[in-house]
N, C-alpha and C positions, 0 to 999 in steps of 0.2 A: 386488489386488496383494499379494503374497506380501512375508516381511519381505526376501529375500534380491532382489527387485526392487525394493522400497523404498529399501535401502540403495545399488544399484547406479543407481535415479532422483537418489537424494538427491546422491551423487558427480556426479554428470555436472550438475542443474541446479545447485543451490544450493553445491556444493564443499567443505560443510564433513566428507568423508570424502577428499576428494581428496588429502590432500598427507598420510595418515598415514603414510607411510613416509618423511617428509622432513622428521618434526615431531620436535624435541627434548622430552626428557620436563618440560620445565616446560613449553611448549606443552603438551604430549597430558596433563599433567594440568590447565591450566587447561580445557581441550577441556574434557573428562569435568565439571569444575566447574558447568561453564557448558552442555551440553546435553545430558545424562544431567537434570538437572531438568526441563530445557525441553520432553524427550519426557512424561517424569512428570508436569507440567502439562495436555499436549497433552489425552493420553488421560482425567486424570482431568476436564478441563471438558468436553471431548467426552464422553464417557459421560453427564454430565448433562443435557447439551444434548439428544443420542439418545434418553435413555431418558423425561427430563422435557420434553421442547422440543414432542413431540406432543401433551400433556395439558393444554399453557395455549396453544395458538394461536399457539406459538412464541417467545411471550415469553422462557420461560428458555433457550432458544437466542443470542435477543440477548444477555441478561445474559449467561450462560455466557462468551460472544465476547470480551464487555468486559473480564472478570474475566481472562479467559485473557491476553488483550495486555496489563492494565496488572498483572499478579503475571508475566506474562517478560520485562514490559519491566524492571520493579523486577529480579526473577532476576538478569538478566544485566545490572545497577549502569544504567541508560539514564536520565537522565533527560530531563525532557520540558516545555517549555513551549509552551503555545499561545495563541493571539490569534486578534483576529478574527471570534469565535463570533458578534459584533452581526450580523454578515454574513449569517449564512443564513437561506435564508427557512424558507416553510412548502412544505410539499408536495413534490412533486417535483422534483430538480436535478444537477448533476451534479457531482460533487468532481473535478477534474482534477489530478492530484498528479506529478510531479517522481518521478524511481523511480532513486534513490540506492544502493540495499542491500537487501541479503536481508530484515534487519530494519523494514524500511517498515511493511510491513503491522500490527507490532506497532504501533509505534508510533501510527499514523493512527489503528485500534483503539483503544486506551488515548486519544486526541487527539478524534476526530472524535464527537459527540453521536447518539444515536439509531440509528435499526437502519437503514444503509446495506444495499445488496448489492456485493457485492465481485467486479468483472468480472475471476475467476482462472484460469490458464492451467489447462486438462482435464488434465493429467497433474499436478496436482495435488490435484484432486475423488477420482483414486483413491489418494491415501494414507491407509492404515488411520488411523478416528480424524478427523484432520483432515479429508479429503475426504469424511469421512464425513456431517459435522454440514454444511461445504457447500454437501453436496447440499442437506439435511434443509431447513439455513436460508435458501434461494431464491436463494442469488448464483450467478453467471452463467459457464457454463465458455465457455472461448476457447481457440477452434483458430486457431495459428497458421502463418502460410504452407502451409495449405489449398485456397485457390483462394476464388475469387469465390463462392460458393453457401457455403463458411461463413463467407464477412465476409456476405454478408446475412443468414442466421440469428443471426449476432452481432448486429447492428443491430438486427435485431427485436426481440431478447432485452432489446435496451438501451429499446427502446422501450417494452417490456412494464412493464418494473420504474418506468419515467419514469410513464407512464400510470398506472400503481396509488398514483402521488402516492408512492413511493419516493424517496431518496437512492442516489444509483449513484456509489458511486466507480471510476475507471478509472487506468491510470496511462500516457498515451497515448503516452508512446513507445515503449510495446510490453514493454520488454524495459530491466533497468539497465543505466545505464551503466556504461563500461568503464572514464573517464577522469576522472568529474566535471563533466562538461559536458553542458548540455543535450542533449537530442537530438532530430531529428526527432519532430513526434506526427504519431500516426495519427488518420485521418478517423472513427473509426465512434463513439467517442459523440458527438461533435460533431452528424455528420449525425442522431443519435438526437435530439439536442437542438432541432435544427433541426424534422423532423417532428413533436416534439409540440410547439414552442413553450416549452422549458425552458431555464433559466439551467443555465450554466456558474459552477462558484465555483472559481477557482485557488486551489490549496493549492499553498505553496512551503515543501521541507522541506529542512532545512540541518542540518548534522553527522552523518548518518546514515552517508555516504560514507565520511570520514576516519575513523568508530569501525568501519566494515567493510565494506569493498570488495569488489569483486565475486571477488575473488582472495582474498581471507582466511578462514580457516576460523573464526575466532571473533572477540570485541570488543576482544580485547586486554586485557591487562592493567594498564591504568593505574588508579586509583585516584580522580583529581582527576575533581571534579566539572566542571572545564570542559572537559578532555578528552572527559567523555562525555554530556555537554549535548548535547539535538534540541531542533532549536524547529521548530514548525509554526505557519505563518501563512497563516490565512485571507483571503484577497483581496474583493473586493465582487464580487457578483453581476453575468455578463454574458449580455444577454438575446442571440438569435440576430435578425439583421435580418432580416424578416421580407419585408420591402420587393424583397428581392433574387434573383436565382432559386435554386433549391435549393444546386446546387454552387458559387456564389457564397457564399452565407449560412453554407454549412459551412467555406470555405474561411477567411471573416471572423472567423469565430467561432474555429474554432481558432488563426488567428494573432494573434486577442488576446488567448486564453487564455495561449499561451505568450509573450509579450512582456510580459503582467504576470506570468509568473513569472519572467524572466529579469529585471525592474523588482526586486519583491519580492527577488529573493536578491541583488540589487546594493543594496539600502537596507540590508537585515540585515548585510554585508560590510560598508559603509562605515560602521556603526554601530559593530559592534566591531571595527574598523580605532581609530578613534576613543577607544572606550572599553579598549583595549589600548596605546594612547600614552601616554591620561590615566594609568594606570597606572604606566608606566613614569616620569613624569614627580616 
């Protein structure tokens, strides 16, 4: 993918080229602030990841990843807290995540321990750089609204990474939201779960949204660290009933994956509901 296709991908998914004609110059200079490094980033862990990630078995690809999400989450002011981590097991499982914003990925990255694969949409794999390390580092491209023969090449793919006693994050409703509200998930790591016999661990990520919606071209300018507070919370581990027939067990399994996330972001709400009165008080 050429840069003048990159930049015409980047407009149409992610939007933060879309509105510059409608951006006032404190906007388009905090823009440039904020991802004119983040490309600077990109390319400089990616390069190391490329050129050093084949000569230690992958390792510095991992690190690379890490360093890259928690120096753009810092970059662009994000902070981040996490819970939870008692939760995961060993081996293979699957991180079901809540898909808030552009910025997720960073975050979960900087958030989530150990070398996951990351199930990312295919026209993503081809941007220079990013898509590039990716590939290198085994996560998983997704085609979507392709037809049935690529949701099963997807499944398998999910299966592959499950079976190699991998972590596979997915972010099952496909696609962020528009509104802030949950949204439907999709069946196919669930059903990957199910066939090997792997836990699900909900991850429920809160403030991601309000610092940058699927409409905003950048985090905004605010300053206050509770403005730009993410917390991610790990949920306990949910085995797939085993007992039950396959499309039954996928279907169990994901609506109690997403029912404890919809649990989890109502306890963190009422939490600072709470601790925003006491405040005031």
């Amino acid at each position: 993918m050429g840069l003048k296709n990159t930049v015409d991908w980047a407009r149409t998914e992610w939007g933060i080229f879309r509105k510059g004609g409608e951006m006032g110059w404190g906007q388009r200079g905090r823009w440039l602030r904020q991802w004119v490094p983040f490309g600077g980033r990109t390319v400089g862990w990616a390069t190391l990841s490329l050129t050093v990630g084949p000569l230690t078995n992958g390792k510095a690809s991992t690190w690379a990843a890490k360093k890259w999400s928690q120096s753009s989450a810092k970059g662009l002011r994000i902070y981040i807290e996490a819970s939870g981590q008692e939760n995961i097991p060993n081996g293979g499982f699957v991180y079901a995540s809540n898909h808030e914003s552009l910025v997720d990925i960073l975050v979960l990255g900087a958030a989530l321990p150990g070398d996951f694969k990351w199930a990312a949409k295919r026209t993503v794999m081809n941007v220079p750089f990013l898509g590039w390390h990716l590939r290198l580092a085994g996560h998983v491209p997704v085609d979507r609204n392709k037809g049935k023969d690529a949701a099963v090449a997807v499944t398998e793919a999910f299966e592959s990474v499950l079976r190699s006693e991998k972590p596979l994050l997915v972010f099952p409703e496909g696609t962020r939201t528009a509104d802030g509200k949950l949204k439907a998930f999709k069946n196919g790591a669930f059903q990957a779960a199910v066939l090997t016999g792997k836990p699900v661990l909900p991850v429920a990520l809160r403030g991601t949204f309000s610092l940058m919606s699927r409409n905003e071209v950048d985090t905004g300018g605010s300053k206050s660290r509770e403005d730009r507070l993410v917390t991610v919370q790990i949920g306990e581990p949910l085995y797939p009933n085993l007992e039950l027939e396959e499309r039954e067990a996928v279907a169990d399994l994901r609506d109690r994956a997403r029912a404890a996330i919809v649990r989890i972001l109502a306890e963190s709400s009422a939490t600072q509901a709470v601790a925003e009165s006491a405040q005031r008080l």
